[in-house]
TITIKE-917598 format. One record per residue (C-alpha): residue in one letter; chain; x, y, z. Coordinates in nm, 2 decimals, always signed. Layout:
// residues N
+--------+--------+--------+--------+--------+
: residu : chaine :     px :     py :     pz :
+--------+--------+--------+--------+--------+
:      A :      A :      X :      Y :      Z :
...
+--------+--------+--------+--------+--------+
This chain:
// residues 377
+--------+--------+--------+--------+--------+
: residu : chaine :     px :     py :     pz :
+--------+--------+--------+--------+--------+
:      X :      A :  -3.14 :  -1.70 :  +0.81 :
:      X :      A :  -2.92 :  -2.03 :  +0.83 :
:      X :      A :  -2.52 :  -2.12 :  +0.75 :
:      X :      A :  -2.67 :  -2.30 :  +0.47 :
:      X :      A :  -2.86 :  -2.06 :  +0.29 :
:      X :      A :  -2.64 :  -1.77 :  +0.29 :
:      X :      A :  -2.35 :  -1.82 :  +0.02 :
:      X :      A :  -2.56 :  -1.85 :  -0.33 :
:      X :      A :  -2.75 :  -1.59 :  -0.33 :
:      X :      A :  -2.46 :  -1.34 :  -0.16 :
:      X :      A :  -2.18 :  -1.43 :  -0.36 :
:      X :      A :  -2.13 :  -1.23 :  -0.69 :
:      X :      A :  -1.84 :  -1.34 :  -0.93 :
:      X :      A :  -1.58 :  -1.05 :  -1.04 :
:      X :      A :  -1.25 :  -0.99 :  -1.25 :
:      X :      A :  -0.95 :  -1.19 :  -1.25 :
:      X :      A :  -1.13 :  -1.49 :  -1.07 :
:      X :      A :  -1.29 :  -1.30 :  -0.74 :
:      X :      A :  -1.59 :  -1.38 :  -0.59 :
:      X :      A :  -1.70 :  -1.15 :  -0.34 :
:      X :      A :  -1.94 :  -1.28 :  -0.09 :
:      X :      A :  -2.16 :  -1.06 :  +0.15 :
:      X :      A :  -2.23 :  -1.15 :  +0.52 :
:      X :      A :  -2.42 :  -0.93 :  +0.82 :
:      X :      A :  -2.15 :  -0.91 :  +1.10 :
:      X :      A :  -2.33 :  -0.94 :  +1.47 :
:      X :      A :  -2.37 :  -0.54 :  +1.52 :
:      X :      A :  -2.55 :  -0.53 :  +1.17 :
:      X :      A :  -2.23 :  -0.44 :  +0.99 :
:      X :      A :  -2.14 :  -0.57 :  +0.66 :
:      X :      A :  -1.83 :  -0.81 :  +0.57 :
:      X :      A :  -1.74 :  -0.91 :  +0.21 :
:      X :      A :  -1.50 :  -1.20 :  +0.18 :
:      X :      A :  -1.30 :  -1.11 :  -0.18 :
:      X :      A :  -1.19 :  -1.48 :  -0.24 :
:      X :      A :  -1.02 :  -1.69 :  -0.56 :
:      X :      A :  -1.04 :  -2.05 :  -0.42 :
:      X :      A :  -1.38 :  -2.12 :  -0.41 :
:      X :      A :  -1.39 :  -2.12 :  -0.07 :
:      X :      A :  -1.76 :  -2.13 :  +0.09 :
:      X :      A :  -1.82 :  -1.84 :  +0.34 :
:      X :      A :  -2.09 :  -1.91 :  +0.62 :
:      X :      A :  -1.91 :  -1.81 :  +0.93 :
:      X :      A :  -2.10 :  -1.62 :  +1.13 :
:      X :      A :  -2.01 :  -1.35 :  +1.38 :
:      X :      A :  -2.01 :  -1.48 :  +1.71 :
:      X :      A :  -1.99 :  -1.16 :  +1.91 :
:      X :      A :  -2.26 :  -0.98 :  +2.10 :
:      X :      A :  -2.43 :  -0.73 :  +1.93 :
:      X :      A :  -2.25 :  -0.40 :  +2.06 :
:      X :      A :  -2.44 :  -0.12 :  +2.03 :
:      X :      A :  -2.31 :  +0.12 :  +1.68 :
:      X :      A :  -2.14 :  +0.48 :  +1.77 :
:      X :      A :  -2.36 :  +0.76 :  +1.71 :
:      X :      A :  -2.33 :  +0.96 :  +1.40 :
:      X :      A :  -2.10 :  +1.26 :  +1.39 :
:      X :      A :  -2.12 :  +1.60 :  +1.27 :
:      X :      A :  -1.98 :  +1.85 :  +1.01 :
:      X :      A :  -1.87 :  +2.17 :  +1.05 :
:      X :      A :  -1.76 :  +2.40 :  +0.80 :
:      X :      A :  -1.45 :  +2.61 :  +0.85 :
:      X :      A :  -1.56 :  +2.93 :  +0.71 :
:      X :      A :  -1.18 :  +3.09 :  +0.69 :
:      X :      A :  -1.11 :  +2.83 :  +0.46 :
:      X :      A :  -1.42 :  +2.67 :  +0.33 :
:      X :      A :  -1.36 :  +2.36 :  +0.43 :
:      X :      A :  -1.58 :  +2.11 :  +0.61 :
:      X :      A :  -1.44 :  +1.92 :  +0.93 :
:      X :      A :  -1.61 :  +1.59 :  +1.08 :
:      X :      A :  -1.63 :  +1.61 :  +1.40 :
:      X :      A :  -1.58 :  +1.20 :  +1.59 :
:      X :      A :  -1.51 :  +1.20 :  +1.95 :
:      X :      A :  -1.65 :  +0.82 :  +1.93 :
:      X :      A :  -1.29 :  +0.77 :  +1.77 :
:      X :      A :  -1.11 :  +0.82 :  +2.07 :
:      X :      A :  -1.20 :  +0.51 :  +2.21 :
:      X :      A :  -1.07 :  +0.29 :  +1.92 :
:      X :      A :  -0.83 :  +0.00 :  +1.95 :
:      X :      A :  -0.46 :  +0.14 :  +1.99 :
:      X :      A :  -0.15 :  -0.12 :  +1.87 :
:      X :      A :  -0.29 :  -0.44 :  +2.05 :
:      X :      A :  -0.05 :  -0.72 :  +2.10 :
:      X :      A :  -0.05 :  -0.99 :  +1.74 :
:      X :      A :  -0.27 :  -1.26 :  +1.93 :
:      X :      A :  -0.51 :  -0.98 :  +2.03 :
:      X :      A :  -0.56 :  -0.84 :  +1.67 :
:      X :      A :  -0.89 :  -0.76 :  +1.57 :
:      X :      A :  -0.77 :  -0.81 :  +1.19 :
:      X :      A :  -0.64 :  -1.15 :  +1.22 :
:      X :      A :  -0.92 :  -1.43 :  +1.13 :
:      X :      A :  -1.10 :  -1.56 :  +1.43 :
:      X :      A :  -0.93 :  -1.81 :  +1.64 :
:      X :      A :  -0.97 :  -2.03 :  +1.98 :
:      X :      A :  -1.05 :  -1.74 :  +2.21 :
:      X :      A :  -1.02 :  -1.45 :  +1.96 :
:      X :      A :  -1.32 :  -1.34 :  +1.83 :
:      X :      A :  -1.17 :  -1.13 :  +1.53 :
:      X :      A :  -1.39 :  -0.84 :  +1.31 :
:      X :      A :  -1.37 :  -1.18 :  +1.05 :
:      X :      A :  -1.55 :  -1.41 :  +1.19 :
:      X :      A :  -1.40 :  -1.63 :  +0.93 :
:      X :      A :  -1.07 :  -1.91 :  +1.02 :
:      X :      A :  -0.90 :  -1.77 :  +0.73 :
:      X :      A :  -0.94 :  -1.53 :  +0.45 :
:      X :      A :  -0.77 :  -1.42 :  +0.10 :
:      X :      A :  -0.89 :  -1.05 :  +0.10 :
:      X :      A :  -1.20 :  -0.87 :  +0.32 :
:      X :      A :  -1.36 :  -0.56 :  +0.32 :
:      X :      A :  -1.60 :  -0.45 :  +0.59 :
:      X :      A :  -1.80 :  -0.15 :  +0.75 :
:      X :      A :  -1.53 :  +0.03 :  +0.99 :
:      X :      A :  -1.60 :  -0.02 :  +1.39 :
:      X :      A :  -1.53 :  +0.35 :  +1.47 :
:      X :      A :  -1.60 :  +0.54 :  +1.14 :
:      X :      A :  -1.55 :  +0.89 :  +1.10 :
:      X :      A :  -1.85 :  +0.93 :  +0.87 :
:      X :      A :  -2.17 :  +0.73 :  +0.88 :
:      X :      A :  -2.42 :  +0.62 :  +0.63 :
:      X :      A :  -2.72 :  +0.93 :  +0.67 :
:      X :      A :  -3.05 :  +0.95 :  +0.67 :
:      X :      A :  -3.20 :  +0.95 :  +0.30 :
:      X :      A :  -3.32 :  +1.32 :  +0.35 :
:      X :      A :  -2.99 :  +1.40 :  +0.41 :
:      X :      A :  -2.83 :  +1.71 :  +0.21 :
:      X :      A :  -2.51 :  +1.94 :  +0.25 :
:      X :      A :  -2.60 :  +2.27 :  +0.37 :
:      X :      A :  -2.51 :  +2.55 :  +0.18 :
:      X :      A :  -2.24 :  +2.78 :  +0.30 :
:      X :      A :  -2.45 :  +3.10 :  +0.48 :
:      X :      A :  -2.17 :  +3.23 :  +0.70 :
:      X :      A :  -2.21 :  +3.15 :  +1.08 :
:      X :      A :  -2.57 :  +3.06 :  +1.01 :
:      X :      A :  -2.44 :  +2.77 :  +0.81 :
:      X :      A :  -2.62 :  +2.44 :  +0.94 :
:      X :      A :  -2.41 :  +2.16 :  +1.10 :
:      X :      A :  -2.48 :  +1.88 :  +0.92 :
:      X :      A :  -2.45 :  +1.50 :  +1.01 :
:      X :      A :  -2.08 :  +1.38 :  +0.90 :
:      X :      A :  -2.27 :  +1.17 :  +0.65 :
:      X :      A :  -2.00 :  +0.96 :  +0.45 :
:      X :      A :  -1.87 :  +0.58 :  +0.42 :
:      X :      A :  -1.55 :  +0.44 :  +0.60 :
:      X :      A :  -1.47 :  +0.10 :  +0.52 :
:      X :      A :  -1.17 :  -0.14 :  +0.63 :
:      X :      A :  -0.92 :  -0.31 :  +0.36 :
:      X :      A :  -0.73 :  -0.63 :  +0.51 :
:      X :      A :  -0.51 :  -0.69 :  +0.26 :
:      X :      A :  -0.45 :  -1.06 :  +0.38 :
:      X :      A :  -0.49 :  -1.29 :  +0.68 :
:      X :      A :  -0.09 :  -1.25 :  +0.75 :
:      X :      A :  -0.05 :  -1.07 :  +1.03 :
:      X :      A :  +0.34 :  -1.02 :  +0.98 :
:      X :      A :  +0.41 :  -0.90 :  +0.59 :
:      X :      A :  +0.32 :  -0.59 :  +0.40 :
:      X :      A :  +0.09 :  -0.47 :  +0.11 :
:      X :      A :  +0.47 :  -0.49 :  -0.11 :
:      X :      A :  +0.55 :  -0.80 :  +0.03 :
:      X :      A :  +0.24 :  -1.03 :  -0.12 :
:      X :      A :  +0.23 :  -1.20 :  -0.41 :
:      X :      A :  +0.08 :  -1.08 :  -0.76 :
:      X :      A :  -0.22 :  -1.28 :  -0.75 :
:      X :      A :  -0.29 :  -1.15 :  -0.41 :
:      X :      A :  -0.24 :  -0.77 :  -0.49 :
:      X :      A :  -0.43 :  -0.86 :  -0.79 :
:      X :      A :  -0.70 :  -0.94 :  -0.55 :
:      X :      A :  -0.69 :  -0.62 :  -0.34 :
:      X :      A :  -0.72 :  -0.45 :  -0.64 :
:      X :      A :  -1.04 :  -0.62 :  -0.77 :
:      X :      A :  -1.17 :  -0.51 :  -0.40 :
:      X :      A :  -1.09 :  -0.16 :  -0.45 :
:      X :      A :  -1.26 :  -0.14 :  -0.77 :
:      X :      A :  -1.54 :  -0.33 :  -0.65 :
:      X :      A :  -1.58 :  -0.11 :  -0.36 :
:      X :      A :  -1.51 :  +0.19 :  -0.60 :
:      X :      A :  -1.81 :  +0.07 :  -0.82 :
:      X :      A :  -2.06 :  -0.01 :  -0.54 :
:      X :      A :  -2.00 :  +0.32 :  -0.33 :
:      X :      A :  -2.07 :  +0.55 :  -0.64 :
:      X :      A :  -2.35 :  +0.45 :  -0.65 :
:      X :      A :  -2.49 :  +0.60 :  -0.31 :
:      X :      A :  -2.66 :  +0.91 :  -0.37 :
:      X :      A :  -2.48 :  +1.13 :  -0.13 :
:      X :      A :  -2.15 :  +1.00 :  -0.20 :
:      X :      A :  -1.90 :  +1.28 :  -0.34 :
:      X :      A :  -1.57 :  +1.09 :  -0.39 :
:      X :      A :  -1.43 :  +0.82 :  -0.31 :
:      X :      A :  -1.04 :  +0.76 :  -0.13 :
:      X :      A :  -0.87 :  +0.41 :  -0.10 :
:      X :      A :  -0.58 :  +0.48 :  +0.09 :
:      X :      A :  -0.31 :  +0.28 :  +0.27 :
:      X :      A :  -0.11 :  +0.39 :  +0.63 :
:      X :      A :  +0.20 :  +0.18 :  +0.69 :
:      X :      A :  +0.40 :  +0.25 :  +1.03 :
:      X :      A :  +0.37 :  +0.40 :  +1.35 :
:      X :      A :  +0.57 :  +0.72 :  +1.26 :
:      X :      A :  +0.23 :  +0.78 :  +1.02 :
:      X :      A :  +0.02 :  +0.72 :  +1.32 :
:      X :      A :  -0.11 :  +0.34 :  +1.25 :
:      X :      A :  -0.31 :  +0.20 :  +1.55 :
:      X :      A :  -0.32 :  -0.17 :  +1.35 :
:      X :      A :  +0.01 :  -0.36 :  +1.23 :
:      X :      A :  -0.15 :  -0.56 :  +1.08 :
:      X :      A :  -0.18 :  -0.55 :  +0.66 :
:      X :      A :  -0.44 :  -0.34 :  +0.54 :
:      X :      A :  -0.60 :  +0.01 :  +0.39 :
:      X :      A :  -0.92 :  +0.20 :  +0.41 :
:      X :      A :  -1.15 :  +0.37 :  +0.18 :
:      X :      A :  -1.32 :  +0.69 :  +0.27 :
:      X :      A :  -1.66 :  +0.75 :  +0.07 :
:      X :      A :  -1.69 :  +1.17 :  +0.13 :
:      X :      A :  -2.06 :  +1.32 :  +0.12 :
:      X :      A :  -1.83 :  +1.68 :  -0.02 :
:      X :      A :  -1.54 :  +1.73 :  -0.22 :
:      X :      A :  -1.21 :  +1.74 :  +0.00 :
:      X :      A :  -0.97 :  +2.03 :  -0.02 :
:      X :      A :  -0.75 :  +1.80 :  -0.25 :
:      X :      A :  -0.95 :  +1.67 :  -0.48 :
:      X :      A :  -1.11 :  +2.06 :  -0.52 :
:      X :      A :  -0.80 :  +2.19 :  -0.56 :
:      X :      A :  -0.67 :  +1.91 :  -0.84 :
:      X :      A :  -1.04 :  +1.94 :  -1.02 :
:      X :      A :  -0.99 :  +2.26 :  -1.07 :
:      X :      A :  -0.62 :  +2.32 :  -1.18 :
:      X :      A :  -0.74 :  +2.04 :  -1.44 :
:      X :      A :  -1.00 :  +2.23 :  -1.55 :
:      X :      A :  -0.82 :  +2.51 :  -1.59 :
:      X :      A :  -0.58 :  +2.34 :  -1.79 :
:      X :      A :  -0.83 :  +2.16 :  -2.05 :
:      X :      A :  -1.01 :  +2.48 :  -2.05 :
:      X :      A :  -0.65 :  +2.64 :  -2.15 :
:      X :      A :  -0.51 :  +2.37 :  -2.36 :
:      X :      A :  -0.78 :  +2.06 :  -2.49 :
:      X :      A :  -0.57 :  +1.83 :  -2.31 :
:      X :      A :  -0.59 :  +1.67 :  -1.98 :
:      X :      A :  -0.34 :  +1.76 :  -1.73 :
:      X :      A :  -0.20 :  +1.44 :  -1.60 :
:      X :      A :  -0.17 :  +1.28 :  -1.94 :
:      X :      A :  +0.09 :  +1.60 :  -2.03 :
:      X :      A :  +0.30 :  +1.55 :  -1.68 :
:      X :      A :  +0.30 :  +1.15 :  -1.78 :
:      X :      A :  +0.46 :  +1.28 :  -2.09 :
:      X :      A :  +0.68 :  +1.51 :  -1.98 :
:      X :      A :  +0.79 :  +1.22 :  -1.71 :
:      X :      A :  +0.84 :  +0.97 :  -2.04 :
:      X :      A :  +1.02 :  +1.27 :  -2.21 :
:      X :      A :  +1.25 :  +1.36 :  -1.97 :
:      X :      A :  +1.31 :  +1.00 :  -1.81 :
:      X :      A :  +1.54 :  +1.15 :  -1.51 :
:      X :      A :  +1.25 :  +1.14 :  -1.28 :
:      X :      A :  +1.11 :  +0.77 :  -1.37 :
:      X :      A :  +1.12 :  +0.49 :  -1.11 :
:      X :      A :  +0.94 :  +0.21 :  -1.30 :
:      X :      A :  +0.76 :  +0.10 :  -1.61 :
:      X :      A :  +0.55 :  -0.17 :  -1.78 :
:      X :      A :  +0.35 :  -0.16 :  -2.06 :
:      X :      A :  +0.02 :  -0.08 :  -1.89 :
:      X :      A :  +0.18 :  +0.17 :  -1.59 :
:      X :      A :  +0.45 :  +0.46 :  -1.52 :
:      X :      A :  +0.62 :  +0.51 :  -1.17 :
:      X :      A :  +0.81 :  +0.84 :  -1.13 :
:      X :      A :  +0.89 :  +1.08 :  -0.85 :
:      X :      A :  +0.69 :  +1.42 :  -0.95 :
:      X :      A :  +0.86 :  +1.68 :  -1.07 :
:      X :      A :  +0.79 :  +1.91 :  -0.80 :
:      X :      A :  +0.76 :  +1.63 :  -0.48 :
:      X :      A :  +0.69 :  +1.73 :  -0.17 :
:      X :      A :  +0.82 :  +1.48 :  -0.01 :
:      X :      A :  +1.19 :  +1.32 :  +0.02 :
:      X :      A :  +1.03 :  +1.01 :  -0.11 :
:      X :      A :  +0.73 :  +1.04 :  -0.33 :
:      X :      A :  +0.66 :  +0.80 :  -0.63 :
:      X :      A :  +0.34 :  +0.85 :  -0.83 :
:      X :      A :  +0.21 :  +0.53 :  -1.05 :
:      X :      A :  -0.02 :  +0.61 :  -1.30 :
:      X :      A :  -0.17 :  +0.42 :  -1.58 :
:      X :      A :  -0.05 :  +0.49 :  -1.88 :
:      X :      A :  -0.41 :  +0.50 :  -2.04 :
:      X :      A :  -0.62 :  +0.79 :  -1.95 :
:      X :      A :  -0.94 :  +0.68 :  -1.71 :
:      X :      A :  -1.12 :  +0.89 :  -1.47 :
:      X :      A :  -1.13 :  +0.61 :  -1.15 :
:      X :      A :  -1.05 :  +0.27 :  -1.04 :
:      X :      A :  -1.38 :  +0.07 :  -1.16 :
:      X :      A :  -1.33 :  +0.20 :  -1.54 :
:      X :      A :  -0.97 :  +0.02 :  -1.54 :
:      X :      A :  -0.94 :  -0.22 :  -1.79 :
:      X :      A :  -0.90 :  -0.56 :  -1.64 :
:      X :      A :  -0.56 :  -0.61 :  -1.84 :
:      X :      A :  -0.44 :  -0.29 :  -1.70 :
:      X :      A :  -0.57 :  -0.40 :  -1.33 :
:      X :      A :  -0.40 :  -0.72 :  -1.41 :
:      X :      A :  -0.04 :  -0.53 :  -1.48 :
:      X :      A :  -0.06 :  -0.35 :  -1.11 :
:      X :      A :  +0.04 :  -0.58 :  -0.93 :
:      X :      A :  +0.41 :  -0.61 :  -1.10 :
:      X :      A :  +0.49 :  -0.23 :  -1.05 :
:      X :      A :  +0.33 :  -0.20 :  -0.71 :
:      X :      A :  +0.57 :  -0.45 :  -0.59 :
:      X :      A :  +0.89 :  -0.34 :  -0.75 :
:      X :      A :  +0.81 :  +0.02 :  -0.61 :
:      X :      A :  +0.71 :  -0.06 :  -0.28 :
:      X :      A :  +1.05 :  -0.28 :  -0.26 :
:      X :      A :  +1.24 :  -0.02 :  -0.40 :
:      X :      A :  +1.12 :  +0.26 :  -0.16 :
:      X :      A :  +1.18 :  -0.01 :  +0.16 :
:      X :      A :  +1.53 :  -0.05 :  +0.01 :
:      X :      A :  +1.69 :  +0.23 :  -0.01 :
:      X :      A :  +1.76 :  +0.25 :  +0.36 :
:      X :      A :  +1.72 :  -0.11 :  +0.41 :
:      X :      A :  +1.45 :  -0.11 :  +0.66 :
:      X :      A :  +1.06 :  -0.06 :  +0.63 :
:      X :      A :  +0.97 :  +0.28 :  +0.48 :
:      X :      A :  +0.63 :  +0.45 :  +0.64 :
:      X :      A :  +0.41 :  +0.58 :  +0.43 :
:      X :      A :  +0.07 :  +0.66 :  +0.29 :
:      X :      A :  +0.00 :  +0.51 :  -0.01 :
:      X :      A :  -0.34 :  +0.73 :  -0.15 :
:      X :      A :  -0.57 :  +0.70 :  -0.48 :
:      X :      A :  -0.65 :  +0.98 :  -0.62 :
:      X :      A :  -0.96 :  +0.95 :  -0.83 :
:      X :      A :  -1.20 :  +1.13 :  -1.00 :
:      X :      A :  -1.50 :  +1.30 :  -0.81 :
:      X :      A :  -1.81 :  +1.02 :  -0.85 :
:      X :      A :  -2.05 :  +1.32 :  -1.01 :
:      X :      A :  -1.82 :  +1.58 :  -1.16 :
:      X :      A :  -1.47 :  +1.65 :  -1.35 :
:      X :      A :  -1.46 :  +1.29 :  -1.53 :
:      X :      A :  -1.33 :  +1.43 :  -1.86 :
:      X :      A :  -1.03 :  +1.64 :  -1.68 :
:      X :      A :  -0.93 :  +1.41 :  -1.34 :
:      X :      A :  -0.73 :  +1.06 :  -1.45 :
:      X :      A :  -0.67 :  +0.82 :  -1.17 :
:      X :      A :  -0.34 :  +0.78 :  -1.00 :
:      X :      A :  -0.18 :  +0.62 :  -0.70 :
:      X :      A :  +0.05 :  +0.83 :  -0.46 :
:      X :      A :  +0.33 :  +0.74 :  -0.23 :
:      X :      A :  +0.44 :  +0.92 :  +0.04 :
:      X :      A :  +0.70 :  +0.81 :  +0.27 :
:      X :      A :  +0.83 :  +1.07 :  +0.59 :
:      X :      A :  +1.15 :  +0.91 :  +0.65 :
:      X :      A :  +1.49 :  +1.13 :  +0.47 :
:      X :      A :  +1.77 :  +0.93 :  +0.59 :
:      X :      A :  +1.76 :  +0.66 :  +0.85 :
:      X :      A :  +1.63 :  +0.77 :  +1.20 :
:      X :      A :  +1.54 :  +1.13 :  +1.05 :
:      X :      A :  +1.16 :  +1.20 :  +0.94 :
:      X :      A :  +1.07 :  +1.51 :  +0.74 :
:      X :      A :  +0.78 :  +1.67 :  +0.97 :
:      X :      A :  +0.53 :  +1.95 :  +0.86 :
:      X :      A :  +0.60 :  +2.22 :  +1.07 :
:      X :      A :  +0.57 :  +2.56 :  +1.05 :
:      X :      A :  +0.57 :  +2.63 :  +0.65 :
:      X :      A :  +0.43 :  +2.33 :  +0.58 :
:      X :      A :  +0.16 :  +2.33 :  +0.87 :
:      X :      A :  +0.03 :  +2.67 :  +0.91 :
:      X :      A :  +0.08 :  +2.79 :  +0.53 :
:      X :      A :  +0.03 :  +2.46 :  +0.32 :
:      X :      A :  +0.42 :  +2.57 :  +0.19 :
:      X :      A :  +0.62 :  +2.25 :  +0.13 :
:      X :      A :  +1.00 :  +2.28 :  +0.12 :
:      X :      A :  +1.21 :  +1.97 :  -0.02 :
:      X :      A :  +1.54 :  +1.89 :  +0.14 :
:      X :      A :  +1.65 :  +1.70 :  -0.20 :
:      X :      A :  +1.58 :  +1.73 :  -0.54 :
:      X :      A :  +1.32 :  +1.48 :  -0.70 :
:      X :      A :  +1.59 :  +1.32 :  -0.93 :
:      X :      A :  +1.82 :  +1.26 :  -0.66 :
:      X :      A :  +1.59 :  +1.03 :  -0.46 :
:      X :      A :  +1.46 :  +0.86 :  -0.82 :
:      X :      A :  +1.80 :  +0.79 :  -0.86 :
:      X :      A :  +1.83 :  +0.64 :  -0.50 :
:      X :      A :  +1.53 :  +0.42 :  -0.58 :
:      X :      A :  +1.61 :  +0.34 :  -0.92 :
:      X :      A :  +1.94 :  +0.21 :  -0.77 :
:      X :      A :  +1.80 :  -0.03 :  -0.52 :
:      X :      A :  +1.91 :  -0.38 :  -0.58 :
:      X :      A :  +1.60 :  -0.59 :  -0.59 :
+--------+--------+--------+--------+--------+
């Protein structure tokens, strides 16, 4: 395969001007520039081929019915390296980057250390038969989201058209990965700051494609279906009401999206943004409703990094519906949640929240919506 002959018949156009174009990376890896330029990608990886980390395992947790993947591969992964060493960065002189690329809008590729691993196609989830139950291979997806080639800003920090572009990779990504047979659901996700354990600075998110349903998504697919099966309505669409209703709790708006700390947050600073039409996942957003995100993401993400006036940690998670079941009761939405309470004080799990899953809240939701709402942008 040549330079010359890669980029027509890899390239697939997308929403909102994107192309996405598909490379092999050196280790047999996949890359996929996200680009709205009509840049050319035929940069190849110049690497050796280092050998791929074995496959982990699964075990299920029978106290709690909940499977655990077992990595110890993941203990030798890249920890905080120094900017000019920074395997996100586009390749450079010397610095032979995971892009192999000299500059890039948005990329998505196959993670380095993964905690799950694409299995064999025989591959099945055991059923649970006490402490007979079989330990199967911690089959899954885990994919890397660099939100840009700038090394030194933040997901809130870029411009619309280049959120706007992120987004178009999540949905791609969201489309493509339902597709895989043993794929369960599927988690975008964003960690920001050391305090939530980041091992990168640099820009960017991850998406976890589960082979099971995680203990939060089960636990939210079936209060849901409680819920229709109680009411005929679906769950999130009545909390987005009651939020509109009661307004004390609301952070943001636009026409196509809602920001608002929930009603009963966990956190000191927790902002959900939902759509404010009712759609089960990221690929079945409209692409005028994508096209809205971008406005709201910004002013909510600036809001939560000003109300102490310094960079706010966080994870930033999608919650979706599961790929294969609860479609008609589970609506997407986005969830921010920041650690920090006042400056130099982070809220930690410990003993209530840890051992029994039991979160206390040091401040009512409507006082810290008020506190973002009264950031000066």
């Amino acid at each position: 395969m040549t330079e010359a002959n890669l980029q027509p018949e890899n390239s697939v156009p997308l929403d909102a001007g994107v192309v996405r174009t598909d490379l092999p990376m050196a280790d047999a890896r996949r890359i996929r520039y996200y680009d709205t330029q009509g840049q050319v990608r035929t940069a190849l990886d110049q690497r050796p081929a280092d050998d791929q980390p074995p496959i982990g395992q699964m075990r299920l947790d029978l106290l709690t019915d909940e499977w655990i993947a077992i990595a110890a591969h993941r203990q030798g992964r890249i920890f905080l390296p120094p900017k000019e060493l920074c395997p996100l960065c586009p390749t450079h002189g010397d610095l032979l980057s995971e892009i192999p690329d000299s500059d890039y809008e948005v990329v998505v590729f196959d993670n380095r250390f993964p905690s799950l691993k694409e299995p064999d196609p025989q591959w099945h989830l055991p059923e649970n038969q006490g402490t007979d139950t079989q330990i199967p291979d911690a089959a899954g997806i885990c994919e890397v989201v660099c939100f840009t080639s700038d090394h030194s800003t933040s997901f809130g920090q870029l411009e619309d058209h280049q959120m706007r572009t992120v987004m178009e990779a999540w949905r791609d990504r969201t489309r493509a990965l339902s597709q895989k047979d043993f794929v369960e659901h599927i988690f975008p996700f964003e960690n920001r700051g050391e305090e939530i354990g980041v091992t990168l600075a640099h820009p960017h998110g991850q998406i976890y494609a589960y082979s099971f349903l995680p203990p939060k998504p089960k636990k939210m697919l079936e209060s849901a279906t409680s819920y229709f099966e109680k009411y005929q309505r679906v769950l999130l669409d009545d909390v987005i009401a009651r939020e509109l209703r009661d307004e004390i709790r609301i952070v943001a708006t636009n026409e196509h999206w809602i920001a608002y700390v929930p009603f009963a947050a966990r956190y000191p600073f927790e902002i959900h943004v939902a759509p404010r039409v009712s759609v089960p996942d990221l690929a079945t957003l409209s692409t005028e409703v994508a096209d809205a995100f971008p406005a709201i993401a910004k002013e909510v993400l600036l809001r939560l990094d000003g109300v102490f006036g310094m960079p706010m940690a966080y994870i930033a998670a999608w919650h979706q519906a599961p790929v294969k079941i609860g479609r008609d009761v589970l609506r997407l939405h986005w969830q921010i949640t920041s650690i920090r309470r006042a400056p130099g004080k982070l809220k930690y799990l410990a003993g209530s929240e840890s051992a029994m899953g039991a979160f206390i809240m040091d401040m009512k939701p409507e006082q810290s919506a008020a506190q973002l709402r009264e950031v000066v942008l």
